[in-house]
MISEMI-635409 format. One record per atom (N, C-alpha, C, O): residue number from 1; residue in three letters; x, y, z. Coordinates in steps of 0.001 Angstrom, whole numbers, plus 500000, padded with zeros to 6 digits. Example, Ala and Ser with C-alpha at 12.3 -4.5 7.8 and 13.67 -1.06 7.14 Angstrom:
<sites>
num = 1 | residu = ALA | X = 513190 | Y = 494310 | Z = 507800
num = 1 | residu = ALA | X = 512300 | Y = 495500 | Z = 507800
num = 1 | residu = ALA | X = 513200 | Y = 496700 | Z = 507800
num = 1 | residu = ALA | X = 514236 | Y = 496681 | Z = 508465
num = 2 | residu = SER | X = 512850 | Y = 497750 | Z = 507080
num = 2 | residu = SER | X = 513670 | Y = 498940 | Z = 507140
num = 2 | residu = SER | X = 512900 | Y = 500030 | Z = 507870
num = 2 | residu = SER | X = 513409 | Y = 501138 | Z = 508039
</sites>
This chain:
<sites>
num = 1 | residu = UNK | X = 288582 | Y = 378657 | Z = 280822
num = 1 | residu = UNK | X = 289175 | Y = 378452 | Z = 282120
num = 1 | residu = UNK | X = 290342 | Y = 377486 | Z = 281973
num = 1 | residu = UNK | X = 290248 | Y = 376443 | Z = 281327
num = 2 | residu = UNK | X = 291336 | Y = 377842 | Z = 282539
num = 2 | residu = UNK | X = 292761 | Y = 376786 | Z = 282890
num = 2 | residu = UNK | X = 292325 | Y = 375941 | Z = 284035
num = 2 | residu = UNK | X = 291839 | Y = 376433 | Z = 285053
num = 3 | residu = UNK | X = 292541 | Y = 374402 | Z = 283824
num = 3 | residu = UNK | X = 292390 | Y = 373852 | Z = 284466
num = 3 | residu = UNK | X = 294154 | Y = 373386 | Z = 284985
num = 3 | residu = UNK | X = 295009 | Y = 373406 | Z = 284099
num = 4 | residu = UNK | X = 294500 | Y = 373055 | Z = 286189
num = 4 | residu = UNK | X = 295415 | Y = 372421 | Z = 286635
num = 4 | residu = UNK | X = 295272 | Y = 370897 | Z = 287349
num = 4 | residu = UNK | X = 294319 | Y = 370486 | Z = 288010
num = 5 | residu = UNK | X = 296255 | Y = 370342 | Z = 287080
num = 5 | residu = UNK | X = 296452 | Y = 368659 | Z = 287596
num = 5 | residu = UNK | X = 297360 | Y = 369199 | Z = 289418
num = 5 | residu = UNK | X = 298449 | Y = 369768 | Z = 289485
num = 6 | residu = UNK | X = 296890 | Y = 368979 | Z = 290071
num = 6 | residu = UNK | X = 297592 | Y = 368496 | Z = 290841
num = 6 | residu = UNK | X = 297964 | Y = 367038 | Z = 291580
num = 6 | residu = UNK | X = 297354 | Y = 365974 | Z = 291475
num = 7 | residu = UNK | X = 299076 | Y = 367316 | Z = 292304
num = 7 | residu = UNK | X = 299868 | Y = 365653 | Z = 292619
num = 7 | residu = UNK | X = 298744 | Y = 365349 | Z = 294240
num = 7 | residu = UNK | X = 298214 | Y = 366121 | Z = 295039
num = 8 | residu = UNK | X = 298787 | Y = 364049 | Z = 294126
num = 8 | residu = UNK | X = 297552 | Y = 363562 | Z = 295167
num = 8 | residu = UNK | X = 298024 | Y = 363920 | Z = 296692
num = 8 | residu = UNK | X = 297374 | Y = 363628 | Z = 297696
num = 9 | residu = UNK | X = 299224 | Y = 364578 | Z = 296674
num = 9 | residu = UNK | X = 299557 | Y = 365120 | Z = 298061
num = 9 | residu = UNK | X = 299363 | Y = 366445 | Z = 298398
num = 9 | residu = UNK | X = 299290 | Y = 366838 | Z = 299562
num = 10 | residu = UNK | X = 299246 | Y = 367409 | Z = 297058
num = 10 | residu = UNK | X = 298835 | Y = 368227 | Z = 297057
num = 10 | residu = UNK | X = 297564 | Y = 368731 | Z = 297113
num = 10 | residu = UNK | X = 297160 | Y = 369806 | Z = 297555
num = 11 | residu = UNK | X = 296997 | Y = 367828 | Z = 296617
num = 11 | residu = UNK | X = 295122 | Y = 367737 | Z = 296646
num = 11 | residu = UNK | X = 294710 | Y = 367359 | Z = 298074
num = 11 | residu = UNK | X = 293523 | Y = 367504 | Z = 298368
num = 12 | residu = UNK | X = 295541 | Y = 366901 | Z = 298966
num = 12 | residu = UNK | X = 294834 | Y = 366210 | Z = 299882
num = 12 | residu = UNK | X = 294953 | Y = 367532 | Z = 300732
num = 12 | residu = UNK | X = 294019 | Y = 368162 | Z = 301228
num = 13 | residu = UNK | X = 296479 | Y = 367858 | Z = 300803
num = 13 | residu = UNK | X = 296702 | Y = 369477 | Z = 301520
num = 13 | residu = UNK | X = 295989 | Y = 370555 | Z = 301187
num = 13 | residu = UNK | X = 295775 | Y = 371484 | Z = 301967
num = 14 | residu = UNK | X = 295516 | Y = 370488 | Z = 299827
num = 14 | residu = UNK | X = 294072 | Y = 371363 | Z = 299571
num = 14 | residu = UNK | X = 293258 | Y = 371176 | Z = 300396
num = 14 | residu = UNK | X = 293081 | Y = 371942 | Z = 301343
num = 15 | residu = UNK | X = 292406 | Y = 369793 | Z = 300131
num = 15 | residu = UNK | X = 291548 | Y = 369530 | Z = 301020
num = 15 | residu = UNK | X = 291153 | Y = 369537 | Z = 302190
num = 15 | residu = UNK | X = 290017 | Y = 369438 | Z = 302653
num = 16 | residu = UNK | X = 292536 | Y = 369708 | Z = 302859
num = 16 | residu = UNK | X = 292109 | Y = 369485 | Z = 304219
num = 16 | residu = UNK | X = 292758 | Y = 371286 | Z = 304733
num = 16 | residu = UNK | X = 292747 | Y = 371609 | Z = 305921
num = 17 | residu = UNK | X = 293090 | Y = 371917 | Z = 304016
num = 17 | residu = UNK | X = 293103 | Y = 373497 | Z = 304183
num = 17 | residu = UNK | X = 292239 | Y = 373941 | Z = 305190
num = 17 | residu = UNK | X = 291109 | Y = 373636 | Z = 304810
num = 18 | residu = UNK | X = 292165 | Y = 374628 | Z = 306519
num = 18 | residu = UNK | X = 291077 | Y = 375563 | Z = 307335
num = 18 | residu = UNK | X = 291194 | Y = 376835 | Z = 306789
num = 18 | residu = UNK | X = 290306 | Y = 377606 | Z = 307153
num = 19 | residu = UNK | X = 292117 | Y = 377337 | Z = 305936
num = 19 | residu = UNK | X = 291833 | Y = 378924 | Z = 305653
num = 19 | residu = UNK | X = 292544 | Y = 379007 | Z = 303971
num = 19 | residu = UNK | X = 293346 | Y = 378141 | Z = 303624
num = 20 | residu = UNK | X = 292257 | Y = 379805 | Z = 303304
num = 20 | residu = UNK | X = 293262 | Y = 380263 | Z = 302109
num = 20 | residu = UNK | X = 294298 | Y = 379565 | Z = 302213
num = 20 | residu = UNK | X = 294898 | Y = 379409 | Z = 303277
num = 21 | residu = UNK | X = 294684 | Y = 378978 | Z = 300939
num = 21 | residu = UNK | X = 296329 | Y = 378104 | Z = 300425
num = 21 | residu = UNK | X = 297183 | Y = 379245 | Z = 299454
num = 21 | residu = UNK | X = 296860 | Y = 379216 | Z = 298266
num = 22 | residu = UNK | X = 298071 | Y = 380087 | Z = 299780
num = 22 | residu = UNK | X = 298811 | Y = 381439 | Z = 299201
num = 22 | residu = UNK | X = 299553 | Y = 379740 | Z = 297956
num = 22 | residu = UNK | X = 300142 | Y = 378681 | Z = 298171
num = 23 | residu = UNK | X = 299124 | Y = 380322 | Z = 297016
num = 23 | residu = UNK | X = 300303 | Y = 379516 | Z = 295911
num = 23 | residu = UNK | X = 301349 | Y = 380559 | Z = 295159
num = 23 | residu = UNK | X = 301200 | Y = 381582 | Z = 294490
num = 24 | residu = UNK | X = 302575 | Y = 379715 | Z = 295646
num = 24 | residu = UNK | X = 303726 | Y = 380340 | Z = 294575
num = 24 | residu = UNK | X = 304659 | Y = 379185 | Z = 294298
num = 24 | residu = UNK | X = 304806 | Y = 378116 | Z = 294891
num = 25 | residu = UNK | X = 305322 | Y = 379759 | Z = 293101
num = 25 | residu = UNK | X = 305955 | Y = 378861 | Z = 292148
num = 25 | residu = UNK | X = 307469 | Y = 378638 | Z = 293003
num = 25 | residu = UNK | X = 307738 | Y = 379371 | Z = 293955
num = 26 | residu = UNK | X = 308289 | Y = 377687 | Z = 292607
num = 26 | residu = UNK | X = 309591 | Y = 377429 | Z = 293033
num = 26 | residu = UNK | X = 310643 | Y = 378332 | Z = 293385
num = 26 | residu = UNK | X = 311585 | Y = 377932 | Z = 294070
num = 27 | residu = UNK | X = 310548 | Y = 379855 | Z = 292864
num = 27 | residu = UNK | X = 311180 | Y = 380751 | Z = 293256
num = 27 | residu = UNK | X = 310249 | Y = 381441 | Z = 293860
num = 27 | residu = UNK | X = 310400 | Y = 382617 | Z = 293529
num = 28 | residu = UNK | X = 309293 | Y = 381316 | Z = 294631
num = 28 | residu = UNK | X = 308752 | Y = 382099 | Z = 295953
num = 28 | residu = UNK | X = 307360 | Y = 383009 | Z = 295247
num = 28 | residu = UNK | X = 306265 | Y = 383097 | Z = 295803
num = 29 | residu = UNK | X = 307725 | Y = 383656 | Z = 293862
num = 29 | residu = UNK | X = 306714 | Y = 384363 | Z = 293439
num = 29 | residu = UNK | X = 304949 | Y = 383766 | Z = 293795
num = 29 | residu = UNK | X = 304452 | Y = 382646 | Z = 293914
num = 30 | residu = UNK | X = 304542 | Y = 384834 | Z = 293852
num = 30 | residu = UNK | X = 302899 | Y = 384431 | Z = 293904
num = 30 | residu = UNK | X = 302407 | Y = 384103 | Z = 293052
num = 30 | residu = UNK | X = 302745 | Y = 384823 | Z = 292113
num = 31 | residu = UNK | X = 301404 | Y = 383013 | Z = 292617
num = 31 | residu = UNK | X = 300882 | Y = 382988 | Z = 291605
num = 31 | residu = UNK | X = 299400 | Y = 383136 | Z = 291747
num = 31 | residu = UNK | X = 298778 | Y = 383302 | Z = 290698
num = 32 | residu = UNK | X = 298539 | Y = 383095 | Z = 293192
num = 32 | residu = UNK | X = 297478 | Y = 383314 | Z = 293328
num = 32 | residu = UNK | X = 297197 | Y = 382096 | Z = 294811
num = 32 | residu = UNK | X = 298039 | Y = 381483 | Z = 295466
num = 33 | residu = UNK | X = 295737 | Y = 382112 | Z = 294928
num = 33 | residu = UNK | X = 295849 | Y = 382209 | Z = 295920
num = 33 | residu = UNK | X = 293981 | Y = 381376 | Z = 295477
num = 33 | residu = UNK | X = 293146 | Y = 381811 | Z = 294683
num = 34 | residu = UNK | X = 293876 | Y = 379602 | Z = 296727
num = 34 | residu = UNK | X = 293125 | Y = 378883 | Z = 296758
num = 34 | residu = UNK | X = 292195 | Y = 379066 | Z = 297512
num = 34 | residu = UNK | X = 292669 | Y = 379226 | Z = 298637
num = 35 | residu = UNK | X = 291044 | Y = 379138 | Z = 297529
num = 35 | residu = UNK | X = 290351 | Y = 379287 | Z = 298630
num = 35 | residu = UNK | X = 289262 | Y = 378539 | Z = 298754
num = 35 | residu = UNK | X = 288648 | Y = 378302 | Z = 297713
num = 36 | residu = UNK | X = 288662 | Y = 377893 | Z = 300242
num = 36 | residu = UNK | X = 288166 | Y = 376877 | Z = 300497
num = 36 | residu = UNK | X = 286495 | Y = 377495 | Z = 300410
num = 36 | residu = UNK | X = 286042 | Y = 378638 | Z = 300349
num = 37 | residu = UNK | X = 285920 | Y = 376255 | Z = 300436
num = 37 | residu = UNK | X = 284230 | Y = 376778 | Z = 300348
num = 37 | residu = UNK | X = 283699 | Y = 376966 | Z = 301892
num = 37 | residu = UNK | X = 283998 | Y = 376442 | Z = 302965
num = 38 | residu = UNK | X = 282882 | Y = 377845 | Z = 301528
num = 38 | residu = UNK | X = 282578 | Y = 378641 | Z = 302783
num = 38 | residu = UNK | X = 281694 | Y = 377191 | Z = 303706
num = 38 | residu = UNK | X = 280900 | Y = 376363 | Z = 303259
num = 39 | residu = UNK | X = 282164 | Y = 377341 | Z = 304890
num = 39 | residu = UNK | X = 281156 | Y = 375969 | Z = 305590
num = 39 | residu = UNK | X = 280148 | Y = 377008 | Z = 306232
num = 39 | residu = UNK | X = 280243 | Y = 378231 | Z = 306343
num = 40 | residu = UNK | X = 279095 | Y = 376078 | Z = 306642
num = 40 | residu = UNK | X = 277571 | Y = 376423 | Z = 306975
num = 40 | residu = UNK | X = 278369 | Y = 377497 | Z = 308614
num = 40 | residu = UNK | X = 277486 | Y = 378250 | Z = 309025
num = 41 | residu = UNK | X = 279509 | Y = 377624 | Z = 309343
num = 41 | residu = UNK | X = 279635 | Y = 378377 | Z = 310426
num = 41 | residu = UNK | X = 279812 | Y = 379470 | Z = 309574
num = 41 | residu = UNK | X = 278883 | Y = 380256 | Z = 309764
num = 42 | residu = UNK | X = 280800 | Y = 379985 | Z = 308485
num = 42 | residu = UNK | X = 281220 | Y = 380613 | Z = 307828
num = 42 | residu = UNK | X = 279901 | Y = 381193 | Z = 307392
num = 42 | residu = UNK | X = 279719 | Y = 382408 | Z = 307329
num = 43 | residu = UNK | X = 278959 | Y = 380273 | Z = 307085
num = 43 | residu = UNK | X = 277690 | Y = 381324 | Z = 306270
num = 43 | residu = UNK | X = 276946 | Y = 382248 | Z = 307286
num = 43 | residu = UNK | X = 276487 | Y = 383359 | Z = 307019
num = 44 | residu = UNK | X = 276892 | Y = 381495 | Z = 308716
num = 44 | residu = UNK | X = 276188 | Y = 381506 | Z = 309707
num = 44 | residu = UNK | X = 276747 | Y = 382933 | Z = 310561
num = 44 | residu = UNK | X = 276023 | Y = 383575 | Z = 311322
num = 45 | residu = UNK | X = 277863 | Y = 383195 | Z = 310325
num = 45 | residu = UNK | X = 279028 | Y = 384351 | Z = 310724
num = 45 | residu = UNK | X = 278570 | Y = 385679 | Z = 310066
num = 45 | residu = UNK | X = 278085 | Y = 386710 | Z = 310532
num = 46 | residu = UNK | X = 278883 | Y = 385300 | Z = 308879
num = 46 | residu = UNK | X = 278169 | Y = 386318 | Z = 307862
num = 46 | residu = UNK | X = 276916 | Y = 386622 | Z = 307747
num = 46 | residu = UNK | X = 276653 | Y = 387774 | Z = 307400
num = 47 | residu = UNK | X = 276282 | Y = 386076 | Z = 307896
num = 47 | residu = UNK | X = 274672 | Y = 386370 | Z = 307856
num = 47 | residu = UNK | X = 274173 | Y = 387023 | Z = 309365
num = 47 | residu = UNK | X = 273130 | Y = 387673 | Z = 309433
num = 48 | residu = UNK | X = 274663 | Y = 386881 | Z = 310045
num = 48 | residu = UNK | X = 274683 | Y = 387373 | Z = 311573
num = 48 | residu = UNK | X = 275262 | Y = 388849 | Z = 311810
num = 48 | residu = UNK | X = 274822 | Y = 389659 | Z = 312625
num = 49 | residu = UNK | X = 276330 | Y = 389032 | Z = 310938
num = 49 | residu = UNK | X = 277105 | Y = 390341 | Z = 310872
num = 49 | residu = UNK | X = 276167 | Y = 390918 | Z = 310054
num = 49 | residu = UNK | X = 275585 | Y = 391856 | Z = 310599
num = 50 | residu = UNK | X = 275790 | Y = 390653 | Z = 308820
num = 50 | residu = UNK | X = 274895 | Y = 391017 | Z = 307925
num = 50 | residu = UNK | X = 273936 | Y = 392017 | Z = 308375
num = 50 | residu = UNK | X = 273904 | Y = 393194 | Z = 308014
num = 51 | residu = UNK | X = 272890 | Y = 391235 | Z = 309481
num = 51 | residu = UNK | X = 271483 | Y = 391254 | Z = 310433
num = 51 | residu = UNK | X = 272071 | Y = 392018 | Z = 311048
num = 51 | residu = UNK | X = 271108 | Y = 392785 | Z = 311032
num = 52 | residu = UNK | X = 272683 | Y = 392477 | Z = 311523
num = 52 | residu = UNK | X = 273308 | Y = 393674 | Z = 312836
num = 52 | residu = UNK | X = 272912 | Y = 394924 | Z = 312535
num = 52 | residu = UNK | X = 272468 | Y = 395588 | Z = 313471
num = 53 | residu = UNK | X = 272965 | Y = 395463 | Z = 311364
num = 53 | residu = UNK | X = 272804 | Y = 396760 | Z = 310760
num = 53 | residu = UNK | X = 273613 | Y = 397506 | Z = 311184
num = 53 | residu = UNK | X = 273257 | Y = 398652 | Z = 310907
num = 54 | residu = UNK | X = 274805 | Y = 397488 | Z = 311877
num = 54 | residu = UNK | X = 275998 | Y = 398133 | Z = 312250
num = 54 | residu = UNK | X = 276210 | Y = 399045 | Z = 311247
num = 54 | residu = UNK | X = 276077 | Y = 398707 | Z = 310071
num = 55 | residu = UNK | X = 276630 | Y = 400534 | Z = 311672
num = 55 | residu = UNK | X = 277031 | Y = 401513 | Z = 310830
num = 55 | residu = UNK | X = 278242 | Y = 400746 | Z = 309638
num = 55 | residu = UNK | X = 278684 | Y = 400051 | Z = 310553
num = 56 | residu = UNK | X = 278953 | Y = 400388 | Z = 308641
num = 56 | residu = UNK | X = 279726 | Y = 400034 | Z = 308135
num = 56 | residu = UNK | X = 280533 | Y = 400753 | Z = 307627
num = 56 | residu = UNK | X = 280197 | Y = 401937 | Z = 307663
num = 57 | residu = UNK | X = 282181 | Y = 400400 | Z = 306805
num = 57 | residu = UNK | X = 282571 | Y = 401072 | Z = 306356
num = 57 | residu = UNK | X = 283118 | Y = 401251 | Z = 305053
num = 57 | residu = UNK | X = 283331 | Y = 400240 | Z = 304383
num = 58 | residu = UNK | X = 283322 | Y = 402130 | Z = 304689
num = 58 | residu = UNK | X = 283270 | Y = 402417 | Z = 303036
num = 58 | residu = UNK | X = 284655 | Y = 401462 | Z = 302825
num = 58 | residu = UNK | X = 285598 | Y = 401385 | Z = 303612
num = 59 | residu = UNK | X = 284529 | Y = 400882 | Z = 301761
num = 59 | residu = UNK | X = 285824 | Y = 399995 | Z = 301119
num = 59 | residu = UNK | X = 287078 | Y = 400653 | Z = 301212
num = 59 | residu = UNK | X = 288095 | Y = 400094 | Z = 301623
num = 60 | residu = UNK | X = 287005 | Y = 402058 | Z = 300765
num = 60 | residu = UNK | X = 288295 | Y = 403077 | Z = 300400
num = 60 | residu = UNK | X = 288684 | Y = 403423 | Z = 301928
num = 60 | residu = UNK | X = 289634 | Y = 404198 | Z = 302035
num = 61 | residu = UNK | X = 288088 | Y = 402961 | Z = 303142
num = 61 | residu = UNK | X = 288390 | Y = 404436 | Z = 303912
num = 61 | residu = UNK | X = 289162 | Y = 402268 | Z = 304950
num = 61 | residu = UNK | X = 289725 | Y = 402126 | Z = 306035
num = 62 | residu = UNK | X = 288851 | Y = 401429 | Z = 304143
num = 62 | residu = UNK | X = 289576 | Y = 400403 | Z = 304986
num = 62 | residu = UNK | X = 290921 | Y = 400305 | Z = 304863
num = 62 | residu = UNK | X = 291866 | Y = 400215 | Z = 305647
num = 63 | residu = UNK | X = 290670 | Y = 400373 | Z = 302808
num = 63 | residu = UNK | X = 291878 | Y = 400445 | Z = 302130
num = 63 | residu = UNK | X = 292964 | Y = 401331 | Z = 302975
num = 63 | residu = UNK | X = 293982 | Y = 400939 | Z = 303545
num = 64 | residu = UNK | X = 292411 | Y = 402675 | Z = 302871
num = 64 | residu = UNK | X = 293458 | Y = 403338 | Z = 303199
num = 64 | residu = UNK | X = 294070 | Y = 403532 | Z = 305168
num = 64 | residu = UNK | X = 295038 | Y = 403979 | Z = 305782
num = 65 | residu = UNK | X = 292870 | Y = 402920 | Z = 305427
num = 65 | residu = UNK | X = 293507 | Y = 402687 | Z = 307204
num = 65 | residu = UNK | X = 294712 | Y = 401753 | Z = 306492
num = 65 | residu = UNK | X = 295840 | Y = 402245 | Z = 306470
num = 66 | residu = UNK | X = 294479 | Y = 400257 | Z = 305840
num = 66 | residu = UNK | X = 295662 | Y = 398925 | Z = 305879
num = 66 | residu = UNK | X = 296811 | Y = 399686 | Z = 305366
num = 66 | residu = UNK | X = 297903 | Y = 399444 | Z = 305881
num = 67 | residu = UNK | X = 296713 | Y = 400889 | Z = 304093
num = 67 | residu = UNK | X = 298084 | Y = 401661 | Z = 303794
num = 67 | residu = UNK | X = 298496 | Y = 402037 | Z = 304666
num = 67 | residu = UNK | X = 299374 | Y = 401300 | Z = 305116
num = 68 | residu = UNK | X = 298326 | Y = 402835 | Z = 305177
num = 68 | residu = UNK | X = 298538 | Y = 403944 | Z = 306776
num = 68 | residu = UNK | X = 299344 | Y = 402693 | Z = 307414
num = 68 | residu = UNK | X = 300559 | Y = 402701 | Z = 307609
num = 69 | residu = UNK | X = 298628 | Y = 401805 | Z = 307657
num = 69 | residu = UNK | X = 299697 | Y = 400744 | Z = 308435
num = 69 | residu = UNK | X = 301039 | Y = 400072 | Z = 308238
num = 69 | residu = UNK | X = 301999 | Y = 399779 | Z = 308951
num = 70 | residu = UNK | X = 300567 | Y = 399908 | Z = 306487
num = 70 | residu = UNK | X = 302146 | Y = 399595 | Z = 305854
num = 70 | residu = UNK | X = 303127 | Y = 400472 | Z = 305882
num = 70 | residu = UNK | X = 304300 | Y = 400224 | Z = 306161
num = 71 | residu = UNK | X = 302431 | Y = 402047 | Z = 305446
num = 71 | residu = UNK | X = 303934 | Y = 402568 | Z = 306219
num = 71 | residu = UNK | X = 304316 | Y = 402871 | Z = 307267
num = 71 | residu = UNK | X = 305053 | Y = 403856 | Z = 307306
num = 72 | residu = UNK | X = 304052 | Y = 402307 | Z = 308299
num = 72 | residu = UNK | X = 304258 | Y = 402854 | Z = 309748
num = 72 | residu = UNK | X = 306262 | Y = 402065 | Z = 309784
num = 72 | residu = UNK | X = 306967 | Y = 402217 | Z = 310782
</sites>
């Protein structure tokens, strides 16, 4: 695993993140993307959707609704 240093202003803006931190480098590119630990509402959300037994939907058929949208 690569570990990275970040600067203590940057760590703190980690820290105090409410959703995903998109990281890219000085010319805009992506380099990936931070994400915060799930809090006990977050588990509590999911586990509730979980329990529903709602018909669900196949991964591919989401995928391809979000394409359908990009090319509109």
């Amino acid at each position: 695993m690569v570990e990275m240093v970040v600067s203590a202003e940057q760590a703190k803006l980690l820290a105090e993140a409410q959703d995903s931190v998109e990281i890219v480098d000085a010319y805009g590119n992506r380099l990936g993307f931070f994400a915060r630990r799930f809090s006990d509402r977050d588990i509590e959300i999911a586990s509730g959707r979980a329990a529903a037994r709602e018909p669900a939907r196949p991964t591919a058929d989401v995928f391809n609704r979000l394409k359908s949208l990009g090319s509109q």
